[in-house]
Backbone as a ProteinNet text record, in pm:
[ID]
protein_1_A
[PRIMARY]
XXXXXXXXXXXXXXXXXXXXXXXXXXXXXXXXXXXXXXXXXXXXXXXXXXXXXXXXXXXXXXXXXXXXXXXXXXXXXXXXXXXXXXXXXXXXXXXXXXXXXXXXXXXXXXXXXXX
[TERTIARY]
1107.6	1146.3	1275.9	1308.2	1387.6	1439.8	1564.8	1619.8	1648.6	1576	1556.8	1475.7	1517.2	1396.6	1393	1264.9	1166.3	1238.3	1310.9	1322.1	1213.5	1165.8	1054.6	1162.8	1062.9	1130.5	1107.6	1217.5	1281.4	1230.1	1090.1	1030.1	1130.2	1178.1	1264.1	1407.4	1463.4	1556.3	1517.5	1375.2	1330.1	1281.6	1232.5	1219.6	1313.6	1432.3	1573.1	1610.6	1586.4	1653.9	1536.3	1414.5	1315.7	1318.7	1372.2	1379.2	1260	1188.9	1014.9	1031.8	893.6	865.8	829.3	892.3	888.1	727.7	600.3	497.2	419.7	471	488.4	508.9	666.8	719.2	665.2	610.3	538.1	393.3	320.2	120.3	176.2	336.4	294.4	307.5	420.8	450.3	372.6	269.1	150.5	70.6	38.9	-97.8	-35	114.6	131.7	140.4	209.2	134.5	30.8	-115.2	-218.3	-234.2	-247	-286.9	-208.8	-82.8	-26	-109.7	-169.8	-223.7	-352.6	-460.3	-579	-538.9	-460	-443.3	-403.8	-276.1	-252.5	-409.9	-458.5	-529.3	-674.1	-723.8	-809.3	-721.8	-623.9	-554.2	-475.4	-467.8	-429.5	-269.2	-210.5	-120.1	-26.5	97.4	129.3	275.9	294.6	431.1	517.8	620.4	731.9	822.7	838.8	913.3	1013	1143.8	1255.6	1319.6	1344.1	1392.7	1525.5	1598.1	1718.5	1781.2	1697.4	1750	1625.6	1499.9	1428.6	1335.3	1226.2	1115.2	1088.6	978.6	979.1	801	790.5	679.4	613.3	518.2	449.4	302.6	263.5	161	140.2	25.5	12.3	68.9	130.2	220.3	349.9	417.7	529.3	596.4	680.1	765.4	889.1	910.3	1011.7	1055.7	1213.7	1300.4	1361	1332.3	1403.2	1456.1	1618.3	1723.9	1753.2	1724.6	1826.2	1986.6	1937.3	2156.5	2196.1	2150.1	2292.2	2325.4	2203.2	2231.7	2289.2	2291.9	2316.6	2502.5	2527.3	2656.6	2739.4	2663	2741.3	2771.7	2621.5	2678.6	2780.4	2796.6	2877.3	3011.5	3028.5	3142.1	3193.8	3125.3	3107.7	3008.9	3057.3	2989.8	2873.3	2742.1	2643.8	2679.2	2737.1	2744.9	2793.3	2894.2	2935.5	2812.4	2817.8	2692.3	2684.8	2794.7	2780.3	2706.5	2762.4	2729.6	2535.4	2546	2372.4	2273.6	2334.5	2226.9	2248	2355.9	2343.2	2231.6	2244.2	2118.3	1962.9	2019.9	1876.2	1802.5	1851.4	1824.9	1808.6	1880.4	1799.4	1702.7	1636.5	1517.2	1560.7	1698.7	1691.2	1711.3	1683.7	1717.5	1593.7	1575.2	1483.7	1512.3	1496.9	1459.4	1408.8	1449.5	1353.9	1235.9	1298.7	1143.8	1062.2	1060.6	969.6	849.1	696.9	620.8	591.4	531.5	592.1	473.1	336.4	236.2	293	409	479.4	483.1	553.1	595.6	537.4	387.4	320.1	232.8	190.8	108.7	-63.4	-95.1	-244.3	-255.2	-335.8	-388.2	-379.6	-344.7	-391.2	-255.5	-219.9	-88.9	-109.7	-131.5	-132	24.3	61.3	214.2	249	310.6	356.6	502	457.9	593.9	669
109.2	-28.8	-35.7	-115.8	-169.3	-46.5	12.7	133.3	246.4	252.5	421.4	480.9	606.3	740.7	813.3	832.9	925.5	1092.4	1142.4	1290.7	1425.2	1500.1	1591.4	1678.1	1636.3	1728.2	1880.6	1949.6	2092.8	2175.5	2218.1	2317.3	2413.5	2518.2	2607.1	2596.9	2435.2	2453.7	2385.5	2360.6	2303.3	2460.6	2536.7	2663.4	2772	2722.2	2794.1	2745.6	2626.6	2557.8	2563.1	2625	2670.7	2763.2	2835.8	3031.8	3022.5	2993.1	3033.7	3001.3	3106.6	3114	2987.2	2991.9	2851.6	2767.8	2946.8	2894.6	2831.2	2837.4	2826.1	2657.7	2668.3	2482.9	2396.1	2443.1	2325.2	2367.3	2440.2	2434.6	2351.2	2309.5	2278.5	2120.4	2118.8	1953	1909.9	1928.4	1868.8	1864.7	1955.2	1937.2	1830	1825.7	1676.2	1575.9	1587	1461.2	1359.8	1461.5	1460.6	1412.5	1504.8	1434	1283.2	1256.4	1086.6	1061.6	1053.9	991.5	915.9	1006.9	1001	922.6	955.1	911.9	735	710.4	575.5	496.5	539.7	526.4	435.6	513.9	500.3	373.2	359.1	224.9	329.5	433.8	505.7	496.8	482.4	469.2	574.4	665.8	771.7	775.9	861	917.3	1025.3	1079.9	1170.7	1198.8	1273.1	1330.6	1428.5	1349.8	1449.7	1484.4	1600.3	1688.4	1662.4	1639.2	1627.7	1400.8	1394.5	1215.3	1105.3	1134.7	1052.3	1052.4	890	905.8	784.9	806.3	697.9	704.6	526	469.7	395.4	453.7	416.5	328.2	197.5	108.9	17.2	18.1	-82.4	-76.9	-200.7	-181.4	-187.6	-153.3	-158.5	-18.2	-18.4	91.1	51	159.5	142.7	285.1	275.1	418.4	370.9	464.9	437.9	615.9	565	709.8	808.4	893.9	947.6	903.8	902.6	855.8	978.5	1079.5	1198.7	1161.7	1173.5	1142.8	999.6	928.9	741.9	796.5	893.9	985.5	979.3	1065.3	1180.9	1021.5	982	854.8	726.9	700.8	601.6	636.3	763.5	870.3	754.8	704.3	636.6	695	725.2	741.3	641	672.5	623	603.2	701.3	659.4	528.7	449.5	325.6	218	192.3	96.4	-28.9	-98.8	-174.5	-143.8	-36.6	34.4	40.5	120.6	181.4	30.5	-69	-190	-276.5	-244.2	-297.8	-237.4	-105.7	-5	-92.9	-90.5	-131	-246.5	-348.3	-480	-464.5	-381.3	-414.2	-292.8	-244.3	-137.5	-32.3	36.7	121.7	240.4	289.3	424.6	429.9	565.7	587.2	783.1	755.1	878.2	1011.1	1139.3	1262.2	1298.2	1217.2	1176.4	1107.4	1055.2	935.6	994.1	929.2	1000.1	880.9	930.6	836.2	806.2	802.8	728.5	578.3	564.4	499.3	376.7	433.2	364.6	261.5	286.2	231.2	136.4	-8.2	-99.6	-65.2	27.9	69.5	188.6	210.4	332.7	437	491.3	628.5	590.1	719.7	763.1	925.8	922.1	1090	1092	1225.6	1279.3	1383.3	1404.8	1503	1551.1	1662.7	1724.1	1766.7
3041.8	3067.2	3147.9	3242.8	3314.4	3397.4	3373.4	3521.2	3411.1	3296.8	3217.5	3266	3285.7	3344.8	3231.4	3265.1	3124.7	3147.3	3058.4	3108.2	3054.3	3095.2	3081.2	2931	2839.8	2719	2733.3	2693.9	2745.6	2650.1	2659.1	2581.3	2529.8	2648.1	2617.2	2462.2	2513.7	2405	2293.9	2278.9	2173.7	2053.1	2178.5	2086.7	2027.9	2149.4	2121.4	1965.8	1949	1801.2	1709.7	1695.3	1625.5	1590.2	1655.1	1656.4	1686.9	1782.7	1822.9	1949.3	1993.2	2169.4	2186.5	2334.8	2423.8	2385.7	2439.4	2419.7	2254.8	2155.7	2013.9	2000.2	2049.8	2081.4	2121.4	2238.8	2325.5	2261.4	2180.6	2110.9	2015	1956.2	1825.5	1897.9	1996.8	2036.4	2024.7	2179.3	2190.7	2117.5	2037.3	1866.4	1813.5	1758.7	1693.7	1772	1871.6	1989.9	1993.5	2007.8	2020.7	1850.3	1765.1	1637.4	1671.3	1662	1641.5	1729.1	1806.8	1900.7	1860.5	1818.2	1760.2	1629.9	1536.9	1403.1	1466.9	1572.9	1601.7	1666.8	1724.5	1787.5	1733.1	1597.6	1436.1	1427.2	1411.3	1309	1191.6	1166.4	1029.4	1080	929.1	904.5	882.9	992.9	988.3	922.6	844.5	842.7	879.7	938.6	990.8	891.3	785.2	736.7	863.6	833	895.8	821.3	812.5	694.5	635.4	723	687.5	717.1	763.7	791.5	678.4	709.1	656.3	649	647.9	651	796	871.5	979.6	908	929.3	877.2	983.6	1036.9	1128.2	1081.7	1045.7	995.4	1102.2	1148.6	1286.8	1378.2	1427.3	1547.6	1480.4	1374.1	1318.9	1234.9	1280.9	1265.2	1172.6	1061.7	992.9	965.1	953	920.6	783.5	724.3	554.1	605.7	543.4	535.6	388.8	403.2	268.8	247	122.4	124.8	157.1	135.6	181.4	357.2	428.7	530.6	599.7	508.4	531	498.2	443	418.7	488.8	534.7	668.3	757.9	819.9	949.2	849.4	783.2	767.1	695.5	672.8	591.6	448.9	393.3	246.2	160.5	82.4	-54.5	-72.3	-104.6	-156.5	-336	-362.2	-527.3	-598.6	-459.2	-434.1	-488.5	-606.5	-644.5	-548.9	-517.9	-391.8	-244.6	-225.1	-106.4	-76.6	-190.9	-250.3	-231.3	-323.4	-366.6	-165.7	-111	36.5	89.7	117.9	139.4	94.1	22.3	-109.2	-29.5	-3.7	10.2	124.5	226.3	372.7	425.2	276	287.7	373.9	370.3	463.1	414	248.5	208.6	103.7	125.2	12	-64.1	-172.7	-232.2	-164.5	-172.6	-106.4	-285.6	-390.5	-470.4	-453.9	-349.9	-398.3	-275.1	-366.3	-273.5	-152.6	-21	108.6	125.5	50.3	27.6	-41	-112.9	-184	-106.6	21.7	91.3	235.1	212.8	281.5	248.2	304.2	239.1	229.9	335.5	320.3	202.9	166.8	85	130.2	255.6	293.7	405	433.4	468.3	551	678.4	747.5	738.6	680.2	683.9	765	840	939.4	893.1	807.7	768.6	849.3
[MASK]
+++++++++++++++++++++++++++++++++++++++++++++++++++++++++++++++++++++++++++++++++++++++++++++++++++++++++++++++++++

């Protein structure tokens, strides 16, 4: 949209930060690519576990990021244990549990997860 250019994602240092061959990085990109693709495609409702930030909730045409508090942490350098802090979180749906299961977190029944 408008004067952003698309940049060609950099196989190489994607595998550099994998510890895996270039050719490894780019079979797995494109396989999950391709799966979101097909799975968006059906109507199914996907999820992205990121290991260390969250969960991204992909249902229709709508997208939602719920954070771990450790990581809601680090970016806002406040304590989550802050019961104020936490129930703010709370209310504008933007943190969730690494318990909670992320079928949980979706309004359809069925949930593809991409660990």
């Amino acid at each position: 949209p408008g004067d952003k250019q698309l940049e060609p994602l950099k196989y190489a240092e994607v595998a550099v930060q994998a510890s895996v061959s270039r050719r490894k990085a780019e079979s797995c990109i494109l396989g999950t690519t391709s799966l979101l693709y097909h799975c968006l495609a059906k109507g199914e409702s996907v999820a992205f576990i990121l290991r260390d930030v969250g969960v991204l909730l992909i249902e229709g045409r709508k997208a939602h990021m719920r954070f771990y508090p450790d990581f809601l942490e680090k970016v806002t350098g406040k304590k989550i244990q802050d019961r104020a802090t936490f129930k703010a979180f709370q209310q504008l749906d933007l943190v969730v549990s690494r318990e909670v299961p992320v079928a949980s977190l979706a309004f359809t029944s069925r949930v593809v997860v991409f660990p």
